[in-house]
N, C-alpha and C positions, 0 to 999 in steps of 0.2 A: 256848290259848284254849278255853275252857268251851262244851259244846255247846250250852249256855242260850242263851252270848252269839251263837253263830252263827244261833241260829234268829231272835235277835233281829236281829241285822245280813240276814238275807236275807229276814226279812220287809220290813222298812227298806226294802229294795235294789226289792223287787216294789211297795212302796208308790210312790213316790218311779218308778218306770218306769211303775205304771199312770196316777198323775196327767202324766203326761207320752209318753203314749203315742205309737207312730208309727200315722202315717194306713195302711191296709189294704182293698185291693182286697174282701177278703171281711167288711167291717166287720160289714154286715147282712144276712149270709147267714142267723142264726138269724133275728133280731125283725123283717125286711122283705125277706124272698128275692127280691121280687117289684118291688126298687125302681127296678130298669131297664127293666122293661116296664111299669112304670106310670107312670115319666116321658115314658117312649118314644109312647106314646098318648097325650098331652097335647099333647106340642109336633109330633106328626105330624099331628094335626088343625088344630091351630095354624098349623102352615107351610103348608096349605094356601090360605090366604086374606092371608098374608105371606110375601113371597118375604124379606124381612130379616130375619127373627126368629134365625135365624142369627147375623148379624152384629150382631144388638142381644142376643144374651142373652150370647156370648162378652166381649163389649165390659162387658157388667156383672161377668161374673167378673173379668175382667181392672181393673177399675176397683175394684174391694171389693179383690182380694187387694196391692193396691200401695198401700192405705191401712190400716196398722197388722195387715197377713196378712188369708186368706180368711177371714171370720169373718161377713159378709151384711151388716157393716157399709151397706154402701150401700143397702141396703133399708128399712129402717128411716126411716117419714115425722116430721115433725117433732111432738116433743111435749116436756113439761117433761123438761128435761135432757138434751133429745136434741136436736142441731142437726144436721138430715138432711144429708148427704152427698148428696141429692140434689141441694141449692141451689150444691155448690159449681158451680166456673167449668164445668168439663169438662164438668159434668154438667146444665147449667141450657138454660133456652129449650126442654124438652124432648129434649133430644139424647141422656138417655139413656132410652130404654122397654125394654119387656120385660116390665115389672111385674106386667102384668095375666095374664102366662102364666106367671109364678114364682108367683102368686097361686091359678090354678088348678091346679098342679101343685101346693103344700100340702096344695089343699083334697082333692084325690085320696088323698093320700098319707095323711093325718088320717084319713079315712074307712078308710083300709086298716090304716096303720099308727100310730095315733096317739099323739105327743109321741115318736117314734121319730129321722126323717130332718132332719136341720137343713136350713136356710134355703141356709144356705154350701155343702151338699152337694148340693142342688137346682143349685146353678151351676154346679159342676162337672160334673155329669151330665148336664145337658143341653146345655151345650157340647159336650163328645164326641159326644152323640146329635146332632147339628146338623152337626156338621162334620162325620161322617160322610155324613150324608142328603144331604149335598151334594158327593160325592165324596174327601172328602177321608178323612187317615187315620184308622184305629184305636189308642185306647190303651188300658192298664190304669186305670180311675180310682179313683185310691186314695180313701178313703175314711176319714169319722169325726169332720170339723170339728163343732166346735160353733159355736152363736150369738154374736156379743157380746153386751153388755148397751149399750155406748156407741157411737156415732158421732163423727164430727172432720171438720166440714168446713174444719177449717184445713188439717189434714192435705191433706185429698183437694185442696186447693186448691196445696201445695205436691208433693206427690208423685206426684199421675196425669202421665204425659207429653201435654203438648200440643201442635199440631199445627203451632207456632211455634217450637219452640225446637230451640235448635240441638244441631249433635250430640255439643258434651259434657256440654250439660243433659242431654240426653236418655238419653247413655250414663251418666252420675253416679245417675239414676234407677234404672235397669237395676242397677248395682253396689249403690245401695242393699239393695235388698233382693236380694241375692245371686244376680243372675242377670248373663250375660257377655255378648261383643258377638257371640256364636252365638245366645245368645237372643233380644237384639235383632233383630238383625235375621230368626228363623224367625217369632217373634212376630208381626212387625210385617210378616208374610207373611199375616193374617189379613183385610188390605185385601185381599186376592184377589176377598172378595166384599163387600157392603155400600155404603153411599153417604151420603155428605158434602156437607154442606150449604155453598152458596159463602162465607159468612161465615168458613170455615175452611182455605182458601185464595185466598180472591179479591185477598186483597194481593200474589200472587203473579204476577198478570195486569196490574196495572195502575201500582205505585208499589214495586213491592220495591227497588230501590236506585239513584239517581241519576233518579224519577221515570219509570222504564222498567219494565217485567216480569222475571222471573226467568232471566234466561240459560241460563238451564240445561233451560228448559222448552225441546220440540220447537216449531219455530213453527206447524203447521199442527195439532198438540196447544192451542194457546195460542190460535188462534182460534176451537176449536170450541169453549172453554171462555170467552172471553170473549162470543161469544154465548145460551153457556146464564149466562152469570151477567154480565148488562152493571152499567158501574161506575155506583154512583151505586143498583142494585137493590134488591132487597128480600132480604140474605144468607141470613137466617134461614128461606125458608120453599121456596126452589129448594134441588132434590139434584142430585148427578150421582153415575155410577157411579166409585166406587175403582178398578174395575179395568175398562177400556171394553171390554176384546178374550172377557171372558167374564166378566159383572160376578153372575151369580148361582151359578157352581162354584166350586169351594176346586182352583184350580190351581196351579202355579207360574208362572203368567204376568204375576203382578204383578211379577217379578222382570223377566224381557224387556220389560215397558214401562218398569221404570226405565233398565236398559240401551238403552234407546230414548227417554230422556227424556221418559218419558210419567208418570214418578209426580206422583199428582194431590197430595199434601201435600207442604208443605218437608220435612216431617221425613221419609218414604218417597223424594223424589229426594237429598235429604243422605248415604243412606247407601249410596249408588252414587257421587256428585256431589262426594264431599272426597277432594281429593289426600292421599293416603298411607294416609287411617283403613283399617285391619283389614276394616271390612264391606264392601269392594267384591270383596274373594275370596270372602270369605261368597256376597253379592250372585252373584256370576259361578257359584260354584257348585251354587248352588240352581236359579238358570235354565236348568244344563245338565243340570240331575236331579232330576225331579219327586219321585222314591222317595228323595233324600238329605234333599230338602225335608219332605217326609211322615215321613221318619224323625226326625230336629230337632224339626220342631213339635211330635210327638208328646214327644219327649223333653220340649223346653221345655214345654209344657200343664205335664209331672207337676211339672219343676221349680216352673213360676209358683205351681200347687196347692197347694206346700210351704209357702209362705211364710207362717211362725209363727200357723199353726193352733191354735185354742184346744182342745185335746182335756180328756178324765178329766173331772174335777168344773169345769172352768172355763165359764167361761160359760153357756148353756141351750141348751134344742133348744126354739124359739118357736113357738105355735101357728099363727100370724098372723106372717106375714115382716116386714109393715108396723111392727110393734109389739114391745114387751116381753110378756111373761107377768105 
């Protein structure tokens, strides 16, 4: 082979890698050095005056990167050719916010580093910075998502997990997009902290099967929840805490409340509560080791992070999260 042809094949080779790059902890070390303490000062002030901010910005990563990869899809309000992922099911009546402190974190980050940090990257990093401030672990957050250009709330309407479905919808979700039933269930260790509005488990209380409550619920669990959310109420605008034994730390105790039949969704007592399924060792493990749990999670974050990232030339880095450029 001609050494023409090899420069041309390994130029090829470096093209063909850069549009397809891997995500990198040090993405923005030259063009935004500064982009962890300057999200880290947005949402610390931020959390001051919301103790959920936490549990609602993770909850949006989490909900963009399971509809078509992390790409901020879900941000993105409705305009021509864009059908926000906001309206979908998971996401509607309000239940997901955060917006207005991804909004302020651009508008930081534009003044520092302008048309540099994507939208997608904002959620990633500040989930970490969240979950940590609240006790929980540390990780490396890889870095370097770009923007979409499109949204799909058809998608987000068949692919976010919801808080009804059972646990092989819910584990067919997780495989979808290349994540196991360790992720599952570390993931779904992020109830530790945040809170749920009763429309998203009150058929659990009152009609789940044969016109009875959920057997699997603690009964004296079952009546402090049937008083905060009585049948016949108003689901949409009462919360209760996910996790009641320390509902604003990132512990492992949502794990001992499901082994106490205290998990407050079907889908968090499911994955203690099914004979035979894989996640009841998960389950049992995690609650006998905070630091196996913090180690998981963290892994799973990076994992969930991965999921087909638009890097190179695809997509944009959007001025405005809300919108296109």
């Amino acid at each position: 082979m001609s050494s023409f042809l090899v420069i041309i094949l390994f130029s090829v080779f470096l093209f063909l890698g850069g549009s397809n790059a891997q995500l990198s902890s040090t993405f923005y070390d030259q063009r935004c050095p500064n982009v962890s303490s300057i999200v880290r000062n947005v949402v610390e002030q931020a959390a001051r005056s919301d103790v959920r901010l936490g549990a609602k910005i993770i909850r949006l990563h989490f909900h963009d990167c399971f509809v078509d990869g992390c790409d901020g899809s879900i941000l993105l309000d409705n305009a021509p050719g864009i059908e926000s992922e906001k309206d979908a099911i998971a996401n509607t009546n309000n239940s997901a916010q955060g917006f207005d402190v991804v909004d302020d974190i651009k508008t930081a980050l534009e003044s520092s580093c302008p048309g540099v940090v994507s939208c997608a990257d904002i959620l990633a990093i500040a989930s970490e910075i969240l979950v940590t401030m609240a006790g929980g672990p540390t990780w490396e957050v890889r870095l370097g998502r770009r923007d979409s250009r499109t949204a799909s709330r058809d998608r987000a309407d068949a692919a976010i997990p919801g808080p009804f479905d059972p646990l092989p919808l819910l584990r067919s979700k997780f495989t979808d997009v290349g994540l196991d039933s360790t992720d599952l269930v570390a993931l779904s260790g992020a109830h530790t902290f945040g809170r749920a509005r009763c429309s998203t488990f009150s058929p659990r209380l009152y009609n789940f099967s044969n016109g009875g409550p959920d057997p699997t619920l603690d009964t004296t669990y079952l009546q402090t929840l049937q008083q905060t959310c009585p049948q016949g109420g108003d689901g949409t605008t009462t919360f209760t805490n996910l996790d009641p034994s320390s509902p604003n730390d990132f512990d492992n105790n949502y794990f001992t409340n499901l082994q106490n039949n205290r998990g407050l969704l079907q889908t968090d007592q499911e994955l203690f509560s099914t004979n035979g399924s894989d996640t009841v060792e998960i389950v049992n493990r995690f609650a006998g080791s905070q630091s196996q749990f913090f180690s998981d999670f963290a892994r799973s974050m990076i994992s969930m992070g991965n999921i087909s990232p638009l890097t190179g030339s695809n997509g944009e880095i959007r001025t405005n999260c809300r919108r296109l450029n």
